[in-house]
GUTI-514491 format. One record per residue (C-alpha): residue in one letter; x, y, z. Coordinates in Angstrom, 2 decimals, always signed. Last residue first. Layout:
% residues N
{rest = a&x = X&y = Y&z = Z}
...
% end
This chain:
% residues 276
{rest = x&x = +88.33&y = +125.32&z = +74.17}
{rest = x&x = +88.42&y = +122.78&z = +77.44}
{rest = x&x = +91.43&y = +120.53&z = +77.39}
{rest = x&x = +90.19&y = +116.97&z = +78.28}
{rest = x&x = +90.59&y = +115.46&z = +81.54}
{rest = x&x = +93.34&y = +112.80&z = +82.39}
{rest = x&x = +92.08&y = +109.49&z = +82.70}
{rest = x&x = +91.26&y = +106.84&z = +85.03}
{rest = x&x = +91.39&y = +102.96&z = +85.51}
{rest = x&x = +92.26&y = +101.06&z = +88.14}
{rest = x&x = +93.05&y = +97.36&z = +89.29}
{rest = x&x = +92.96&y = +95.81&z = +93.07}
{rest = x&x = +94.20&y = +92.39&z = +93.26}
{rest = x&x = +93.86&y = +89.79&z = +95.73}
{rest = x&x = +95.51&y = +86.64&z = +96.59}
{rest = x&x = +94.85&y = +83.04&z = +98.28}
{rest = x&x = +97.09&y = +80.56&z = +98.26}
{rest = x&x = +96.77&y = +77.15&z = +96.62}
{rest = x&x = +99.87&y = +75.19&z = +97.60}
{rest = x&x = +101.08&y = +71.78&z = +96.40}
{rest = x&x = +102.20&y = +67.78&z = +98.10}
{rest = x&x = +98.72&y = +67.15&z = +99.10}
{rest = x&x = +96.88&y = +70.66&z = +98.51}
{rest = x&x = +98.42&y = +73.13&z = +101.78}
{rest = x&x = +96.39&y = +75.90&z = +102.20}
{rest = x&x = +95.68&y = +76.23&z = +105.86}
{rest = x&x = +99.62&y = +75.56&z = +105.62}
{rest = x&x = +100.65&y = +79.10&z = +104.16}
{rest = x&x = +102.30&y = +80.32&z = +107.60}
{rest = x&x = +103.20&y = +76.96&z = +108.91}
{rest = x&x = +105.75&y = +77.20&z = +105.22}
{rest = x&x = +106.45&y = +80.98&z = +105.76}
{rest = x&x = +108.03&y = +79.54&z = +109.56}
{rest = x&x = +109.56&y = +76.87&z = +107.87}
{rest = x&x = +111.70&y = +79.01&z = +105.02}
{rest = x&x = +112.51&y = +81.72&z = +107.75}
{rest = x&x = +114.29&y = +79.74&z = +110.09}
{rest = x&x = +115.63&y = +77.24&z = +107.45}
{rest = x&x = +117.13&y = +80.67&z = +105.69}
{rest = x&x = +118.82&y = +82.28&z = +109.03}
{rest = x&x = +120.69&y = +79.32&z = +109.85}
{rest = x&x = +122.05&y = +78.99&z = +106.33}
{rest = x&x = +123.00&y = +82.65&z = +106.51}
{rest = x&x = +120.65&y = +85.67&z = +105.11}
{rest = x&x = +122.13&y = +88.20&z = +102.84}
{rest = x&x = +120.62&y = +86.84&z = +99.55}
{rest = x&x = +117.21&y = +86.87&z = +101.50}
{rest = x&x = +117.26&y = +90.70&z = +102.64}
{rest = x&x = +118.01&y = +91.21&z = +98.87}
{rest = x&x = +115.52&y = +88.89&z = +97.58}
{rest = x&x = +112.16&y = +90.30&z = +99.68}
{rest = x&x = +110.25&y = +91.84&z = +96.97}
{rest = x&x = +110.02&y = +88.61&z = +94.77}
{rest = x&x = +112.35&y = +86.01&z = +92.95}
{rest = x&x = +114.09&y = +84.52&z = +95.78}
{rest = x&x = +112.05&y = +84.97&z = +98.55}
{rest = x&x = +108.16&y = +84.94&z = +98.23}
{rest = x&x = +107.86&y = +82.68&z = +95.15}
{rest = x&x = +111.11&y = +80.37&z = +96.30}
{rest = x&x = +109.47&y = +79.53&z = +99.66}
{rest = x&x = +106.42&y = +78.13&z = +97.26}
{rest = x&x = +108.21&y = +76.59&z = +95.01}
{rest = x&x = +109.92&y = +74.31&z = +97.39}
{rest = x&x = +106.97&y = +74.11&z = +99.29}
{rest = x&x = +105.20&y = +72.35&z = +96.50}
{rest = x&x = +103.38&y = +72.61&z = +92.82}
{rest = x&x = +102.85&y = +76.30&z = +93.67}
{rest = x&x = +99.37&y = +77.96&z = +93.11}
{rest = x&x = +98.57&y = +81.41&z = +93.88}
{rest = x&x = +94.79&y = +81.72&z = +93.74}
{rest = x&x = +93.09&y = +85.07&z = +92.58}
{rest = x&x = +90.15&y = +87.31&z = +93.84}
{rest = x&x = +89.71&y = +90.43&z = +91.61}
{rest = x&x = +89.09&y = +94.04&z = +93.05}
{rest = x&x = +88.19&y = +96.69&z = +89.95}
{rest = x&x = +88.19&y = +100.66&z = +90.69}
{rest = x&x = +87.02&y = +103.20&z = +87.78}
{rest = x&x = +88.12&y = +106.54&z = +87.68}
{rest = x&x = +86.85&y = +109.48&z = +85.23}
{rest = x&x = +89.21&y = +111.80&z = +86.53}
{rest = x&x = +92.85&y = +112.25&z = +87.32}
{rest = x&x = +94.65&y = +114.79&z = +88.66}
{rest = x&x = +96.78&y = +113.41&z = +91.29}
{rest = x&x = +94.43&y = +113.68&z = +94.27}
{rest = x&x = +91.97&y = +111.61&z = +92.18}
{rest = x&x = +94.06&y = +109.08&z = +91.22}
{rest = x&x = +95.71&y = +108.84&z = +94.98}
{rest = x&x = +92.23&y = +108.48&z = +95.95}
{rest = x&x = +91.51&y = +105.66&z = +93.46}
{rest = x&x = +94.68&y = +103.87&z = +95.36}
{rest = x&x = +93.24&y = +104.55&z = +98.66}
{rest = x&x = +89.86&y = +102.77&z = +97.96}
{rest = x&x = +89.74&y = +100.08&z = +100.82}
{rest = x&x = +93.12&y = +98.94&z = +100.94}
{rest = x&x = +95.24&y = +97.49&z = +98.17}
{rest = x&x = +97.32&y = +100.64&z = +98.41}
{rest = x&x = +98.48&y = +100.33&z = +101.90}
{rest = x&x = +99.00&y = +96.63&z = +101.44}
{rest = x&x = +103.31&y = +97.29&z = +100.06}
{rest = x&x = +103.61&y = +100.75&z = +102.22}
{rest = x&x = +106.53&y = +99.67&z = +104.51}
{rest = x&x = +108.12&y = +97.08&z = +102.04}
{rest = x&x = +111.31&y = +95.60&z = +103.68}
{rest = x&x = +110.10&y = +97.30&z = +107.35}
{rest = x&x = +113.17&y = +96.97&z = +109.72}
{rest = x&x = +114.94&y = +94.56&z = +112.26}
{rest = x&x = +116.51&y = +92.24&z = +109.37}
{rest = x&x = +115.33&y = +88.91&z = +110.17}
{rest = x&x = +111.48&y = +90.09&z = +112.57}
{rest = x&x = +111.11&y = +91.95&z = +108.91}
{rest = x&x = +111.75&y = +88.76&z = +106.87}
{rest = x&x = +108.55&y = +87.20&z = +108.85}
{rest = x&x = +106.71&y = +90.24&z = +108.89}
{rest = x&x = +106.85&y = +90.70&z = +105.07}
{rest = x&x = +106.16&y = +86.60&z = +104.22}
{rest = x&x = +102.97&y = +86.49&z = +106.14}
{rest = x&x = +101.29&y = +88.03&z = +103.14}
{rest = x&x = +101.23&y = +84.65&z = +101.23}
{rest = x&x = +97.40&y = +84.27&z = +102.03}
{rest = x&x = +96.70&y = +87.71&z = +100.26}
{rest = x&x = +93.12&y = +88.57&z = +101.14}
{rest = x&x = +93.95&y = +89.93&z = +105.17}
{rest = x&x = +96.66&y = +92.11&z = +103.30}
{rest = x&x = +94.05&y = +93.78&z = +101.48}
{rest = x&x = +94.87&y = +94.26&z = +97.62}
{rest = x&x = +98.00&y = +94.00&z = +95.62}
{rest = x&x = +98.65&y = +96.77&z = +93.21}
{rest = x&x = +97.50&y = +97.19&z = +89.44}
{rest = x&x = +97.09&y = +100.65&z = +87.99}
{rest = x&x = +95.73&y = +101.51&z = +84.37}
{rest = x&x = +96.16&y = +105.32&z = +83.33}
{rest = x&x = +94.24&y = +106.89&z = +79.95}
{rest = x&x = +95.24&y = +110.60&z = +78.54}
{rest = x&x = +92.37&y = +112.56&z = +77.65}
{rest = x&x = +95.19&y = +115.91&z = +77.92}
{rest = x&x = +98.48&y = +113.71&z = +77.03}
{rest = x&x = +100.21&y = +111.59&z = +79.60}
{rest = x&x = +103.87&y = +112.81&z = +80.66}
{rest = x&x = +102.19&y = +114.82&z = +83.82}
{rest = x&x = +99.63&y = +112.37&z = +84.86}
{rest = x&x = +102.27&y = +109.82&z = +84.98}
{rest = x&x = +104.68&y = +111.81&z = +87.06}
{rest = x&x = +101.86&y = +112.88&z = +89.62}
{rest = x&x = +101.25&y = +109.39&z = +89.82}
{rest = x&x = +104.80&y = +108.65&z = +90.23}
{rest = x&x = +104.83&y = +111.64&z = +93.05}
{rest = x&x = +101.83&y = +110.17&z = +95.04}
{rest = x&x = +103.49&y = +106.48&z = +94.95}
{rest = x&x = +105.89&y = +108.04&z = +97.08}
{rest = x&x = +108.36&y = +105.67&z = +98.92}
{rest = x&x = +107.63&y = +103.40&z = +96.05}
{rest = x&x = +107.23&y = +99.41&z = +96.13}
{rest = x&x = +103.54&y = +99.43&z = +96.23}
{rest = x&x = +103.15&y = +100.99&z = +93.18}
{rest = x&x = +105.05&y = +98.27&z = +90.94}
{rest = x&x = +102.04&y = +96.06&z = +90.25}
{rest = x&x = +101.56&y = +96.54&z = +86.98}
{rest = x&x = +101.69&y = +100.37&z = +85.97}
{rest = x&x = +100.42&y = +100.83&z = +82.47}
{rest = x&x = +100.32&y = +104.86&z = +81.03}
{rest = x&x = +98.37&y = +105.89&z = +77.78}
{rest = x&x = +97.99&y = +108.24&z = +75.48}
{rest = x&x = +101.80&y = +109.36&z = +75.53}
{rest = x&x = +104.02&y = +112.47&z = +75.42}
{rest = x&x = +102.16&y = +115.27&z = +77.37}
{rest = x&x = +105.08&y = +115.89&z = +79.15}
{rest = x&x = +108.58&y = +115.29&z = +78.33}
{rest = x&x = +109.78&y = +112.21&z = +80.05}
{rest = x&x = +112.98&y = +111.67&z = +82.46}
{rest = x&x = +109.67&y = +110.18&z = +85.06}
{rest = x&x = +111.20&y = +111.13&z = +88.29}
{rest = x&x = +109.22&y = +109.08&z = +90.97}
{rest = x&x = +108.91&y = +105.96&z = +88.89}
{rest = x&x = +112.77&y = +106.09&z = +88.95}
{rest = x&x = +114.84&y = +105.15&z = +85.30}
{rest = x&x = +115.88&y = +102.47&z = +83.44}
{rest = x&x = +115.45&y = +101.87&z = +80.06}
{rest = x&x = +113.27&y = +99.68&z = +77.65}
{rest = x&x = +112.07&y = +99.39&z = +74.12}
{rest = x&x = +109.18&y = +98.44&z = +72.37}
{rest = x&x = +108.06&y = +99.13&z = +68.63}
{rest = x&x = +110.26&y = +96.92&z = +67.04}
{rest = x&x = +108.84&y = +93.45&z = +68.49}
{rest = x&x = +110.58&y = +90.28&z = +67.19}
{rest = x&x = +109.51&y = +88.01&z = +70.45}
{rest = x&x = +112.91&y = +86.29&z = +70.30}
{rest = x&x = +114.69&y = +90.12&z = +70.40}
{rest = x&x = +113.11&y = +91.57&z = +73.00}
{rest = x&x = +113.10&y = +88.74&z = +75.79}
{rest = x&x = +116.99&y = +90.09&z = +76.24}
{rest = x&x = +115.80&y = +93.57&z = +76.38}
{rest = x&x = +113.28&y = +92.84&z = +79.65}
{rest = x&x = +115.88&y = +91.07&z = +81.11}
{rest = x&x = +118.41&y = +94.20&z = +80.78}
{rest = x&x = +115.95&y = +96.36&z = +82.13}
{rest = x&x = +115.05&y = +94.04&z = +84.77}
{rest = x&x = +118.65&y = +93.52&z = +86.00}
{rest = x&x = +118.79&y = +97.54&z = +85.63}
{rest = x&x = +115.69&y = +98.18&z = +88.44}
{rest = x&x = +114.51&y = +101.12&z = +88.68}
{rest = x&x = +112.32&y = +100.34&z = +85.85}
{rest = x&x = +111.00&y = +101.76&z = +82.52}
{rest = x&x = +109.23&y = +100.13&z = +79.54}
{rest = x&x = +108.55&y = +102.32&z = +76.45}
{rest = x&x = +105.64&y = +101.32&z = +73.95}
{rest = x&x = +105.00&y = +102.50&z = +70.41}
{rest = x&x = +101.89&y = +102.93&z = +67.76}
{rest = x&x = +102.48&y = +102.35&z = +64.54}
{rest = x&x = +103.66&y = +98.93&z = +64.29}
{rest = x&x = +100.91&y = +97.50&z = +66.69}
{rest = x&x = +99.12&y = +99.11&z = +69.85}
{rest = x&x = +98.37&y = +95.52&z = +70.48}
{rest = x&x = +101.24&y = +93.53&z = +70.02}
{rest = x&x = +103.08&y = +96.14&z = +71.99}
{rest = x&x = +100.96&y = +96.19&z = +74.83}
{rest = x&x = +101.29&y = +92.54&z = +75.43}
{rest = x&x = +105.43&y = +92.94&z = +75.17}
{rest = x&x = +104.68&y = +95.05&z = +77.77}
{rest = x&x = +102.96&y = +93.76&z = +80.05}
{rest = x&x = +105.05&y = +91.03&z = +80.52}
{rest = x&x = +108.85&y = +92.78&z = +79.65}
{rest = x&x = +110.85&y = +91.59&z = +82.28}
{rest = x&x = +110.14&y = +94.10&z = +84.89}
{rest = x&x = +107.74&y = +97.17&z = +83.65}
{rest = x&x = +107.84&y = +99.34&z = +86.31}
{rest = x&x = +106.05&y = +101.97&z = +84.43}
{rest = x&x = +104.40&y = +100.72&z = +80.96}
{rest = x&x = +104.35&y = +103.63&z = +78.65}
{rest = x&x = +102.55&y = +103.52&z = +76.00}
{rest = x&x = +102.16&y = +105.68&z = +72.49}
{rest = x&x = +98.80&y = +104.43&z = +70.46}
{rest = x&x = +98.97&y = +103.62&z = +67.07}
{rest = x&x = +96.71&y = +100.61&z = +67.53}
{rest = x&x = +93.98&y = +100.74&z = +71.16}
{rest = x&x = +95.17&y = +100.01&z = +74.62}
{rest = x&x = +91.75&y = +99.20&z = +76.46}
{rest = x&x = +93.39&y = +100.20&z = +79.70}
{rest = x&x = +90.75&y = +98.23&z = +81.88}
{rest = x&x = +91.68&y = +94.92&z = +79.76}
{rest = x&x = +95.22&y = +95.26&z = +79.89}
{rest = x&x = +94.77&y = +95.77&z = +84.15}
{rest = x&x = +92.69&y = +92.77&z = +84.10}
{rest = x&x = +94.85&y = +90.48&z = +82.09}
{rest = x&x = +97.86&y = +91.48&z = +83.82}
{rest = x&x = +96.44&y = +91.22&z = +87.47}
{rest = x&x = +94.77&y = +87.51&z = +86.07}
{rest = x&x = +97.92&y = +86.41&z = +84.94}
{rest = x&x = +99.95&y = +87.71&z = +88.04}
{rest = x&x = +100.78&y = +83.40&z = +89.55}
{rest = x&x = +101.93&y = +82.31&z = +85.90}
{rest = x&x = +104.74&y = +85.00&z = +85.23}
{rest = x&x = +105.78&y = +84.70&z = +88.84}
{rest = x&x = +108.10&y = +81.79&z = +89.60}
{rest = x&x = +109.93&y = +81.31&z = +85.86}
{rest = x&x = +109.22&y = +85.23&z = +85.23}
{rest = x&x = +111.07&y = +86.17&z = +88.34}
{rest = x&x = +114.07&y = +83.46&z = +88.79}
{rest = x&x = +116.42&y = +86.10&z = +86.71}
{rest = x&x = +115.15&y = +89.80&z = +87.88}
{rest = x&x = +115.25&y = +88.60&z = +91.69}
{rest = x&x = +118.94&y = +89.85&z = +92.22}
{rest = x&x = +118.63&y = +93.02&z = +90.37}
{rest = x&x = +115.11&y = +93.27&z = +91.83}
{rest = x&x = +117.02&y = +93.39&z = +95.52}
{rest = x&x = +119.06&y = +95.77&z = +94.33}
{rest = x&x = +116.48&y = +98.16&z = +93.16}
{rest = x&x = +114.15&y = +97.66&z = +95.63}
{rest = x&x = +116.51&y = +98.06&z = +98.53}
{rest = x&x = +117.81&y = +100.75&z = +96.90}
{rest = x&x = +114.79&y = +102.85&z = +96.53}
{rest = x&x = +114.07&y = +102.38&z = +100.07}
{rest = x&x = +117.36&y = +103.54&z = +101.20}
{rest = x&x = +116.73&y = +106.88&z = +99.25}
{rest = x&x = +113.55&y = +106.81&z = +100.84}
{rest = x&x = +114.60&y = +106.49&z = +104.74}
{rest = x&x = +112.39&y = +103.60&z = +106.12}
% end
């Protein structure tokens, strides 16, 4: 897929998922957030920058912890996320976080202008996840920390049907790269080929659970990578896709609910020190 069409596939279609994601999501990344916070250690007075930051999750975490004087800014592509990510500002009474839009890719940063750099599972969506990792090694200050969370191995994620299913819809690749990251140890590569040193690779095994099928189908195509190819499909086109995901997931079928297998890869480097 052409890049520049690639970037706004993702950015429309998260406009359209940015409302139904927390409600369908929040609950199902727990364990990615929880890992990738606790391999970037963020520690108070710290400056953060949490790339492809969505509604706010990791954020708002980060903020809390880096405390009043230390900061956190939260970019995305996506401006329905921005926005979503402001609204949740003000209830949660945080000062030291805000948010703006703006491409992974082409970080509108000066450099060496934060200790620390969260990316949650936003990787996979990038035409070059080389260049943003470039970017964040480039805004990050010499000893610098980075914290990466993608999806792992497609044959781990239960719910990976989803991708070929909308692709046989639309004729193309939604998310051409989305399991190329997860695999093997590409991602620490990447670190290493960026810059980075000092890097530490995590895989955690996860279950996606959805009370029914209902909740399921609305995981993987209303409020996830997929939403713009689903807002454009007919009624015809929808029951097509919805049962074929649903005999998809079905070796994991609990009564009435779904426990789906997932996978998470998490990493952890830094930028080396300045020598005198």
């Amino acid at each position: 897929m052409d890049a520049r069409l690639q970037r706004r596939v993702q950015r429309y279609g998260w406009d359209l998922a940015a409302g139904a994601y927390e409600p369908l999501w929040q609950a199902q990344l727990a364990d990615a957030r929880g890992a990738l916070l606790a391999m970037a250690a963020p520690r108070p007075g710290e400056r953060v920058l949490d790339v492809a930051c969505g509604t706010g999750l990791v954020a708002f975490e980060a903020a809390r912890t880096v405390g009043p004087a230390g900061s956190v800014l939260g970019v995305d592509l996506s401006g329905g996320m921005v926005d979503a990510a402001r609204q949740r500002a003000w209830p949660n009474a945080l000062s030291n976080v805000r948010f703006a839009r703006m491409d992974a890719e082409a970080l509108a940063l000066p450099d060496a202008s934060f200790e620390l750099v969260l990316c949650a599972l936003g990787l996979m969506y990038l035409p070059d996840p080389a260049q943003a990792l470039r970017e964040m090694r480039r805004v990050l200050r010499p000893g610098g920390r980075i914290a990466l969370a993608v999806w792992g191995e497609r044959s781990h994620c239960g719910w990976s049907a989803v991708f070929p299913i909308v692709d046989a819809e639309v004729a193309s690749e939604v998310c051409p790269l989305f399991f190329r990251l997860g695999q093997e140890d590409t991602l620490a590569r990447l670190c290493a080929g960026a810059g980075f040193s000092a890097i530490e690779q995590r895989r955690i095994a996860t279950t996606l659970r959805y009370a029914d099928g209902d909740e399921a189908c609305n995981a993987a195509f209303v409020g996830g990578p997929v939403a713009l190819a689903w807002s454009r499909f007919g009624a015809e086109a929808r029951a097509r896709v919805r049962a074929r995901y649903l005999q998809a997931i079905d070796a994991w079928r609990q009564g009435r609910g779904y426990g789906v297998p997932g996978e998470f890869v998490v990493v952890g480097a830094a930028v080396p020190e300045r020598r005198p």
